[in-house]
N, C-alpha and C positions, 0 to 999 in steps of 0.2 A: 331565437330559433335553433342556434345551433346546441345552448343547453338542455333545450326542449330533445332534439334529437340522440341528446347522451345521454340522458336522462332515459328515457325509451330506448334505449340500447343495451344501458345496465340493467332497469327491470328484465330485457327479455333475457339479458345473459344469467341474471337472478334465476330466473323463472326455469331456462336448460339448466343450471346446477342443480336446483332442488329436484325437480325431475328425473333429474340422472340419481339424485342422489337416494331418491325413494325406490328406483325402479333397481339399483345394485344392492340395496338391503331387500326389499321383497323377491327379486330372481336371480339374485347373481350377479356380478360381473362381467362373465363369459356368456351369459345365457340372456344379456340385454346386449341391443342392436341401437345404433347412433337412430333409426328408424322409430323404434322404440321410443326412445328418448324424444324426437322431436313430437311425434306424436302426442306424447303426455305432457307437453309443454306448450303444445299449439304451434308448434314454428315448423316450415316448412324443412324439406331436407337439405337444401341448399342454405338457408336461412340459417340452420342451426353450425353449418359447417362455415356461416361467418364469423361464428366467434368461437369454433374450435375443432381445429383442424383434426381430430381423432378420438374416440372413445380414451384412449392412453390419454390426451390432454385434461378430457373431463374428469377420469378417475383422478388424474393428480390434482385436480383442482379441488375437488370435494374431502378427497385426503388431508390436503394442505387448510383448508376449513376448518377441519376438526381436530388437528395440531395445533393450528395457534388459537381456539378457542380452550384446550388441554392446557399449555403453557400458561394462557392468562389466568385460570384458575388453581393451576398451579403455585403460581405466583403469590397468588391470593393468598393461599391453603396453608404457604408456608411462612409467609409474612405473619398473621394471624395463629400462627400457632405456636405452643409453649419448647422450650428448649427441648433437643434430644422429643421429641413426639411421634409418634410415627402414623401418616396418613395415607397409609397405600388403602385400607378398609376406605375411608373417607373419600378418598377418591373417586375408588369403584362404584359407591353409592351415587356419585356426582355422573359416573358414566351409562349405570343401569337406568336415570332420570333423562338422560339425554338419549332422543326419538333416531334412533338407527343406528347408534353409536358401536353397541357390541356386535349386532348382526353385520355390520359391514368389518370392524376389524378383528371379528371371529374367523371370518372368509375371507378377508385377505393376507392373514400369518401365516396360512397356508398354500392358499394360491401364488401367491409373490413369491413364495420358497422358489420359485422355478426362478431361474437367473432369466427367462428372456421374458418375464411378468414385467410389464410399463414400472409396478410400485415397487421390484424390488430393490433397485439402491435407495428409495425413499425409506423402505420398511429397515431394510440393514442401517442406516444410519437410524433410524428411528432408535433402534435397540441397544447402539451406542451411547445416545443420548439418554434413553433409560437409564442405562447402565453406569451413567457416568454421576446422574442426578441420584441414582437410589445408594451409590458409596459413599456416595457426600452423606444423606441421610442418615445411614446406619453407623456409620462411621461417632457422627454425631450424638446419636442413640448412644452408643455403646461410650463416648463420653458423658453423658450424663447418667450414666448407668439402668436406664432405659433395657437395653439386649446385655446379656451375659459379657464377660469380655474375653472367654474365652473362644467365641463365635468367631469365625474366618469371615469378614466382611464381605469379599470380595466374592465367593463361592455362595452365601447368603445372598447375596445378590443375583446370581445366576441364578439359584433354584429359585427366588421368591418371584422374578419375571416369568421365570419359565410354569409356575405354578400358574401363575393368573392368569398369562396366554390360556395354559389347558385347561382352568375353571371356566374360563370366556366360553369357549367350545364345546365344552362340556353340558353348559347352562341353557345353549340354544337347541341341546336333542333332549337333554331331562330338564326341564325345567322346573318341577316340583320336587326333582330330589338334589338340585345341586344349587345352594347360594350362594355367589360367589363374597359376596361383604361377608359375609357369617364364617365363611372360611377362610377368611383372610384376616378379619379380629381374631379368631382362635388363633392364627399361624403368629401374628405379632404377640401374641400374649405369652406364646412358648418362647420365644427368641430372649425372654428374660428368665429362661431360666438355664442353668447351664447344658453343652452341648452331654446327650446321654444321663441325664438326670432321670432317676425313677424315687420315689420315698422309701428312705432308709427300712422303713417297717413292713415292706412288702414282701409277700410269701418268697421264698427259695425257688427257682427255676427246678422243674419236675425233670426227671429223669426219663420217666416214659412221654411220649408223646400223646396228648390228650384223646385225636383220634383221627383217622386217618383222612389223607389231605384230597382236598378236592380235586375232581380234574376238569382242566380252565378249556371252555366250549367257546369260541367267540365267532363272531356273524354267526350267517343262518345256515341252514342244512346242505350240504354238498349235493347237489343237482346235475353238475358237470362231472361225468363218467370220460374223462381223457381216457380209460383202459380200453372202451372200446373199439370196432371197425381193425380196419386193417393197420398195420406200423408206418405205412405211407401218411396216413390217415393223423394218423395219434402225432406223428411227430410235424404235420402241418398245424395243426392244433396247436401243440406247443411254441411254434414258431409267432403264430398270431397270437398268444396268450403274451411274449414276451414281448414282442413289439408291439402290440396296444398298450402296453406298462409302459413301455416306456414313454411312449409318446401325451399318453395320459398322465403321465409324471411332470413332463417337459410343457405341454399346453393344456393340462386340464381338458377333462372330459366334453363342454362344453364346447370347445374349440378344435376337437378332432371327429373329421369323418371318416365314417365308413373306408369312402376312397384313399382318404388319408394312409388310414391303417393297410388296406389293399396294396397299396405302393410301394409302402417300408417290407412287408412282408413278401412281394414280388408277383402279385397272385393277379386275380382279375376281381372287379370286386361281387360278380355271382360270383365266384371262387368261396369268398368270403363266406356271403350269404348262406353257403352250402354247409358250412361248418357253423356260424351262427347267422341264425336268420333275423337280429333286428341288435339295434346297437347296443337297445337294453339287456340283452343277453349274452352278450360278449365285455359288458360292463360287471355284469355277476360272476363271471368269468374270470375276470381278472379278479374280484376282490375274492375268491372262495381260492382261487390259484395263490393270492399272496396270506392268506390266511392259513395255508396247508402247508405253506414253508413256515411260518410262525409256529406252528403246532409241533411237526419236526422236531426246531428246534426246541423246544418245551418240552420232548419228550426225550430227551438227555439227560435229565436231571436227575438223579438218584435219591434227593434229599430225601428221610424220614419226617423231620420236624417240621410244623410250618414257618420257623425263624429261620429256618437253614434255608427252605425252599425260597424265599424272598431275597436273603442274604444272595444266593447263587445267580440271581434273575440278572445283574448287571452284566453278567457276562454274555446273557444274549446280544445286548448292545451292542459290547465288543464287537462280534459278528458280523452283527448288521451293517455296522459301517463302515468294515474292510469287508467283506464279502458280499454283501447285498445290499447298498444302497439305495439301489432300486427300490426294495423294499420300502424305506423310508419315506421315498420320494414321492410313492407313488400314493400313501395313506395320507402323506401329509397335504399333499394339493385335492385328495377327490376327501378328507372328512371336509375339508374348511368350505369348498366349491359346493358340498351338500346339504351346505345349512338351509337353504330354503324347503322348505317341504313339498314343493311343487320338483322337487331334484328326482330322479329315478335312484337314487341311491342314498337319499336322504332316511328311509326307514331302516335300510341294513347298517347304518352309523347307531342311529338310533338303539337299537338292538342289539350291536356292540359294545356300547357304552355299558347302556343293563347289563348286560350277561357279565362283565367284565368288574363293573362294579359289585354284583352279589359273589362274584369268584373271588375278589380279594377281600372285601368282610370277611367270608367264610373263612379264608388264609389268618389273615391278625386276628379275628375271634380265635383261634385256633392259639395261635403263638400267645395271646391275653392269656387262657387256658395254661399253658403250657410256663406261664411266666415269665415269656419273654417278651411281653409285651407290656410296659406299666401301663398301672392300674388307671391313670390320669389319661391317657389315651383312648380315643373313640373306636374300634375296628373300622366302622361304616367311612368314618372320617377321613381315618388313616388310608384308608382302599379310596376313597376319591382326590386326597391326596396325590397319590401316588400315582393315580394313573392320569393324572393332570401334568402332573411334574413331568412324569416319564414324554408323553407327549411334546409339553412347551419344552424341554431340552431338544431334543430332536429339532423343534423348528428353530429353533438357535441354533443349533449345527448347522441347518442345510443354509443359514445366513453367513456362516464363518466357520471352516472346518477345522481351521486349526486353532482356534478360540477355545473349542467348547468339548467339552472333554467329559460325554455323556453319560459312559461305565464312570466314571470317579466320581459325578457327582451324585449317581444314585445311590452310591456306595455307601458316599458320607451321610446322606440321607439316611438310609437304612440302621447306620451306624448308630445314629443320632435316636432316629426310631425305637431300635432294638437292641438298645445295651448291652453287652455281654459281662457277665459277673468275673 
């Protein structure tokens, strides 16, 4: 009787994990209810809170599922494979076949960035342990002469995590223009040749510049007129613009209300209402606000060349993250929170990505042109590249600040990228 009865306890405790685990890759994390959850599992709400005391308990548990299922085939991957090999491609195939795998740790790199997120010390060690397994690899690699040996293992490692994270991310707003395997075999297959290698017989870098450089548009059309009404007016506005940031930074947009924001900002929440009248619009608000400081600073730049203009781009970072890390904070929990497409902000990510990706083609098609770009390199590639890296650095940052050292390594990227003769 009483195996009978545990038996019937682990089914149902079975049964709320998959539940849980289908309803945080189809809506979120933040935007599914312990309610929710008992509901698609058939168990009562009391009934589900016998076997786990918090929404935080079930996410770590479904986390903790798909790590030591990661590990065992890991394990596998590398037992079974030839000296110096490199399987991050083979991996990633192993995780785009496994059913909610990348939707759920696409939106949680992001979301957990917030320190009071249930998964972030799970996800910080996580990155550890990446990082600890992919030096051993490469390391290896580069003993058997697999990767170049002039390669810095250890900075290889940082960017090749931080790529995948933002191919991950990347893959669930385009999914017909981003592979993540296809762009991870091409990255392994460069890693053996030396760091800034171009073919001895390629044209002389041009003196003029091929033609002039693009200007980079991201999100969608500015709709929020801050210049209007009265300075009483304007500057209450901006007051709610920055405390929804930040609060949407700290708990994801899912998890703050109206009131919420009402509160920090000191107002009533008609008050609110008055200035934006639905939350969806004070969400567009903030991302057209944090995209208008991004532009700013992008329009600093002087470069002529398109290898100069990319070359100069790390210094944005710098900025960002002695001056505005907010910024950061606030892109990196509302892309990942908006991968479901049922998000109110899942289309303006979406349309970021594009806009973003045909602005850096057009930048390295430009520098390819111009010959600073070898000829063995993609533009299209190199632009999703980059803006994946750029990204997965950032979410490494906001796991360990003094770790990760954002401008340096886009640098060396860059470097590596775009040779200088």
């Amino acid at each position: 009787m009483t195996s009978t009865r545990s038996a019937r306890a682990a089914a149902t405790r079975q049964r709320i994990l998959d539940a849980a685990h289908e309803l945080f890759v189809s809506q979120g994390y933040r935007a599914t209810s312990l309610r929710d959850i008992a509901a698609a599992a058939s168990v009562s709400h009391p009934g589900l809170l016998g076997h786990f005391a918090s929404k935080d308990d079930l996410l770590a548990e479904v986390v903790a599922q798909f790590e030591q299922d990661n590990a065992d085939v890991f394990t596998v991957v590398v037992a079974a494979a030839e000296p110096g090999a490199l399987m991050f491609s083979e991996l990633a195939a192993r995780n785009a076949t496994t059913p909610g795998y990348l939707e759920l740790f696409a939106a949680l790199t992001g979301e957990a960035s917030a320190p009071g997120h249930p998964s972030h010390e799970r996800m910080r060690e996580r990155y550890a342990d990446m990082r600890a397994l992919t030096i051993d690899a490469l390391q290896d690699a580069v003993d058997h002469g697999v990767i170049a040996p002039d390669r810095d293992v250890e900075a290889e490692t940082t960017r090749a995590i931080a790529g995948w994270d933002g191919l991950q991310l990347m893959a669930q707003y385009l999914p017909d223009r981003v592979d993540v395997v296809d762009m991870l075999e091409e990255r392994e297959s460069l890693w053996a040749t030396p760091v800034g290698w171009r073919d001895p017989g390629e044209q002389e870098t041009s003196a003029e510049s091929a033609g002039p450089l693009p200007e980079l548009v991201i999100g969608g059309p500015d709709d929020h007129d801050d210049e209007s009404g009265y300075a009483a007016g304007r500057r209450r506005r901006s007051q709610i613009l920055a405390d929804a940031m930040q609060l949407f930074a700290r708990r994801g947009y899912g998890d703050t209300s109206l009131r919420d924001i009402a509160q920090a900002v000191g107002v009533s929440k008609s008050t609110l209402l008055h200035h934006y009248p639905t939350k969806e619009a004070l969400l567009g608000a903030v991302l057209t606000e944090r995209d208008k400081a991004i532009r700013v600073q992008g329009e600093t730049a002087d470069a002529r060349r398109a290898a100069d203009l990319l070359r100069g781009m790390p210094s944005g970072a710098v900025h960002n993250a002695v001056d505005e890390p907010g910024l950061i904070e606030v892109y990196a929990v509302l892309s990942c929170e908006a991968v479901p497409a049922s998000h109110p902000a899942h289309a303006y990510f979406q349309n970021r990505f594009a806009r973003s990706m045909e602005y850096f083609t057009e930048v390295f098609r430009l520098a390819q042109l111009d010959g600073d770009l070898p000829a063995h390199r993609d533009p299209e590639r190199e632009a999703v590249w980059l803006i994946a890296l750029w990204d997965g650095l950032q979410y490494q940052w906001l796991y360990d600040r003094n770790a990760v050292d954002v401008a340096a390594q886009l640098r060396a990227h860059l470097e590596d990228v775009l040779p200088r003769r």
